[in-house]
Every structure is written in C-alpha cells, then in structure tokens.
N, C-alpha and C positions, 0 to 999 in steps of 0.2 A: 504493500500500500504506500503509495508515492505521500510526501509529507511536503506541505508549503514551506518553500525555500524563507527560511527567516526575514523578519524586518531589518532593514537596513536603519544603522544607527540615525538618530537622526543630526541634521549638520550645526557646528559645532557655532555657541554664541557666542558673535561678535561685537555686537553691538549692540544698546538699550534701542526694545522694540517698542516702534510709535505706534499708540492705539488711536485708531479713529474718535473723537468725539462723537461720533454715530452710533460706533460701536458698543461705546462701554462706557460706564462712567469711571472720573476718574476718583482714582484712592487717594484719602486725605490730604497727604504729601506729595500730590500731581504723578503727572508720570516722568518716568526716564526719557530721554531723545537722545539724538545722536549728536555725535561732537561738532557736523559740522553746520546744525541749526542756531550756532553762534556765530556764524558769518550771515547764517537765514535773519536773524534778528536785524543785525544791523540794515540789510537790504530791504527790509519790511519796512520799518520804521522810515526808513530812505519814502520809500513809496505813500506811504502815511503824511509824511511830509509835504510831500510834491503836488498832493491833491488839496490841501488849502494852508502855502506858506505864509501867505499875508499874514493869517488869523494867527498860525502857530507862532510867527514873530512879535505878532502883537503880543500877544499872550506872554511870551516870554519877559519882553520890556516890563510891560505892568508887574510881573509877578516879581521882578528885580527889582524895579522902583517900589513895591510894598515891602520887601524886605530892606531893602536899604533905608526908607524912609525910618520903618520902624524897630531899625540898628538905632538910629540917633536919637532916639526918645530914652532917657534913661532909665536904665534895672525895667520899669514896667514896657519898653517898646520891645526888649532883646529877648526876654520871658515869651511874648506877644508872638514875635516871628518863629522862633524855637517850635509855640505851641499849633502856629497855624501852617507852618513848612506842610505837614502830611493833608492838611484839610483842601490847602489849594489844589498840592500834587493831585489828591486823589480825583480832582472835580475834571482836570485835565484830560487821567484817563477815563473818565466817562465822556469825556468829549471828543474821545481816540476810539473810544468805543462806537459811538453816533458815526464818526467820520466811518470806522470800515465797514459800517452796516450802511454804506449809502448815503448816511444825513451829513448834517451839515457840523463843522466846529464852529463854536462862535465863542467870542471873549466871555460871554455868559457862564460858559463851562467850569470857566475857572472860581466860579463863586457855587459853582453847583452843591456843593457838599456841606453848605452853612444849614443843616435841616437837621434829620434823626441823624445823618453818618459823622455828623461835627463832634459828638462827645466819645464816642469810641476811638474815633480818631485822633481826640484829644488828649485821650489817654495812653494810645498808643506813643503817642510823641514824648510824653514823661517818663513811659520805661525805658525806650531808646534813648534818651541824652540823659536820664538817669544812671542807666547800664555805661553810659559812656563816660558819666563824672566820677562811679567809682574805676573803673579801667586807666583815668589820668591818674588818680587818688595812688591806684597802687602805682601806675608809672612812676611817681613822683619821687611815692618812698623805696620804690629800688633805689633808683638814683641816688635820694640823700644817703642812705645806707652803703652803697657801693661805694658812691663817689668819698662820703664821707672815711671810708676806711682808708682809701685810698688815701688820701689827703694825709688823714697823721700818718701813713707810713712814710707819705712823702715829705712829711715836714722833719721828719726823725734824720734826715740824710743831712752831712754833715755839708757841703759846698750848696751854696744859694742856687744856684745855677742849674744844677743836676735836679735840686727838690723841686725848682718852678717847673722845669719839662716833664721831669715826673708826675707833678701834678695834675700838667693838662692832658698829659696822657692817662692817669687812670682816673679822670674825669669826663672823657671821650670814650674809655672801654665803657663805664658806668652808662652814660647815655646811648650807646649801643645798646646795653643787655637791655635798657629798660624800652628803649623801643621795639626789641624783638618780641619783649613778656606783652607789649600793648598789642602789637601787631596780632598776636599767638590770641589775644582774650577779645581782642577788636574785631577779629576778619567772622569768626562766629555769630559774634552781633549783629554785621553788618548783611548775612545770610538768613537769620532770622527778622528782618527787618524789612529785606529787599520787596517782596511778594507782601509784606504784608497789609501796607495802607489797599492794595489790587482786592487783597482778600476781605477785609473787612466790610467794600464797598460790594461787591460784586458777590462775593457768598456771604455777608452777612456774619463773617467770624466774631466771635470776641479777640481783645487784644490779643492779648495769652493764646490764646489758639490758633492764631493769622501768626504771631510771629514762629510758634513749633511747627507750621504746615509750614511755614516758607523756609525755617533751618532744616527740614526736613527735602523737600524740593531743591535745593542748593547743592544736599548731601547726593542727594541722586543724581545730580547734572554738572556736576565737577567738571569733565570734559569740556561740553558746549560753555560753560563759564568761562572757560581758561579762553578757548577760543574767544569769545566774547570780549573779553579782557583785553587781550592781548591788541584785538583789533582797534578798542576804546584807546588803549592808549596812545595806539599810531597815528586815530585822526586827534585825539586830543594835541598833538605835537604839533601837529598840521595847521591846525586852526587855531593854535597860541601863536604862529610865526607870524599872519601878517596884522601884528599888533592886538592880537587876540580876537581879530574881527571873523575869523572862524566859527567861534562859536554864538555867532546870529544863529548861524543851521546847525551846528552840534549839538546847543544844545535842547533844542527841540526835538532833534532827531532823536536822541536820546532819551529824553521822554517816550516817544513813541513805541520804542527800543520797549520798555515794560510792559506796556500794554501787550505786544505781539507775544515779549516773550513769557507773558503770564498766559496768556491765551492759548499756548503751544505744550505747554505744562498743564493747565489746569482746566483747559478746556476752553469751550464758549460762554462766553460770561451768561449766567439768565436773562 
C-alpha cells in the first residue's frame, strides 16, 4: 500500500508577516512589518504632503509660533506648551487622517482635539516629560558622582598642570557614562510615547495603555525603525544646510510620517 510522500517542510521565516487590515484585527501591540516599510513611511508621508502643502505649512508656522509664543510667558506659558505639544500633534493627525480618506486638511485640524481627547492627552504629556525629569535627575547625579570622584582624585596629584587635565578628562569620561545611562533609560521612553498620542485619539486608549501598546509596537518593529531613523537623519542634515529652510517640508513631512506609520502597525484608524 503506496503511503503519501511526506509534507514538505514549510519555508523558512524571514521576515515579520504583514497582515491585511481586512484580514484580521490587529493585537494590542500592532503588528510586525518588514524593514523596509521605513523607507515606505517616509514616501507616504512625502505623498500626504504633496496633496495639501499650503495647509501643512501653514499648520506648521502656527503650531511654532504657539509654542514659541508661549516659551516667553513665564513658569505658567513653558508648563502650557509642554502640556498642549501632544493635544495639537494629535489634532494634526486627524487631519492626516481626513487628508488620506479623500477630505480635506484644514488649519482647523490643529485645534481639533480641544474636546473629550484634550485631558487624556493631557495626561499623557505629564508622564512623558515626567519620565523625562527623572531620567535628567539620575543623568545628573551620575555625573556629580562620577565626575565628583574624579575630581578629588585629580586634585590629590601633586603638579597643577597634570591635576587640571586630569580633571577635565574625568569630567568628560563622567558626562559620557551619564549620557549613555540617559540614552539607555531615554530611547524606551521615547518608544513608548511614539504611537501613543495616535493611540489614544484613534482607539481611545488610556495613557498607561497607549504608551505599553506603543513600547510594545517599537519592540516589534526595531528593523523598519532603524530604517526609518536612519533615513530621518539624512534628510534632517539636508534640510539644516540651507539655513535650516529645509525643514518648511520636513517637518510636516514628518508628521505625516506617524500617521502612515501608525496606520501600517495598527491598522485603519475607526
């Protein structure tokens, strides 16, 4: 009796498989994509751009001159901008949203999130630069710590000469380690934070929750981030040369950049 010739293994994984938003929903922490939907991102966004640059220019201006304005109002304007950075962002991408479903961006987008999304989002901007005062806090005390040992060992040295170079040398090793520990406690924060003003507006997350689904999604898509990154900083270089006038279209672009690449992660917004 003849036996069916065995299944053939099946072939071997390469790369995070893209699921259709058609297909499935996605899991909490979005899905994996492939490395090179970090180069997809910036081209998206390019095209996002292209179809109402006026508006996105505008948009930009105003949203500079609100924070700058309200840098110069003292302790209560700098509080003010800190807390409304994520409320305007997120109005944007509803207005990145409108744009790829066909409608229109209009400067109105940028105020769109002053309703029910304003105080989650308010809170979300207090754990973020929260998380980020104690991340300088311990920066700090490396530094005094490091630097300071450093220091009486270097004042211990008999010739003035020798002690002063000594000094600034292990006060330069000291601000090294402490911006690697910042970097090391920074770059996590800054993954848990990315996706999340996207999240909170679009699925309705709580803080807390938007930012573990977006440290989560980060964790998955390491790849296309690098890619991503990498590309961000080639035109950031780009666009500081001719006297930083680059970034009129960078940094719109860039914006848009979130929208696509939250969309590509976590699906079609509702």
């Amino acid at each position: 009796m003849d036996h069916p010739p065995p299944a053939s293994p099946p072939p071997p994984f390469t790369e995070p498989r893209r699921i259709d938003p058609a297909e499935a929903t996605p899991p909490v922490g979005g899905w994996a994509v492939a490395a090179g939907r970090g180069l997809a991102w910036w081209s998206e966004g390019w095209r996002l751009f292209t179809a109402a640059p006026v508006i996105w220019i505008a948009i930009t201006f105003i949203f500079i001159a609100l924070m700058f304005g309200l840098a110069f109002i003292p302790f209560i304007g700098q509080i003010a901008s800190t807390l409304l950075y994520p409320v305007l962002g997120a109005g944007v991408l509803l207005g990145a949203r409108a744009l790829d479903l066909g409608g229109e961006l209009t400067i109105g987008h940028l105020f769109a999130c002053f309703n029910h999304r304003a105080m989650p989002l308010i809170v979300l901007a207090l754990i973020y630069f929260g998380a980020w005062f104690v991340i300088w806090i311990i920066g700090a005390g490396v530094l005094v710590a490091l630097g300071g040992f450093q220091a009486i060992t270097s004042l211990m040295s008999g010739d003035p000469v020798d002690s002063a170079m000594a000094l600034l040398s292990g006060i330069g090793i000291a601000a090294l380690i402490a911006v690697l520990v910042m970097l090391l406690l920074g770059i996590p924060l800054i993954m848990a934070y990315w996706f999340a003003p996207a999240l909170v507006v679009f699925r309705g997350d709580e803080p807390f929750a938007a930012m573990k689904a977006s440290f989560t999604a980060g964790m998955r898509n390491i790849p296309p981030f690098l890619v991503y990154s990498l590309i961000g900083m080639l035109l950031a270089f780009i666009a500081t040369i001719p006297l930083g006038l680059g970034w009129i279209v960078l940094a719109p672009v860039y914006t848009a950049t979130l929208y696509v690449s939250y969309k590509d992660i976590f699906g079609e917004p509702a």
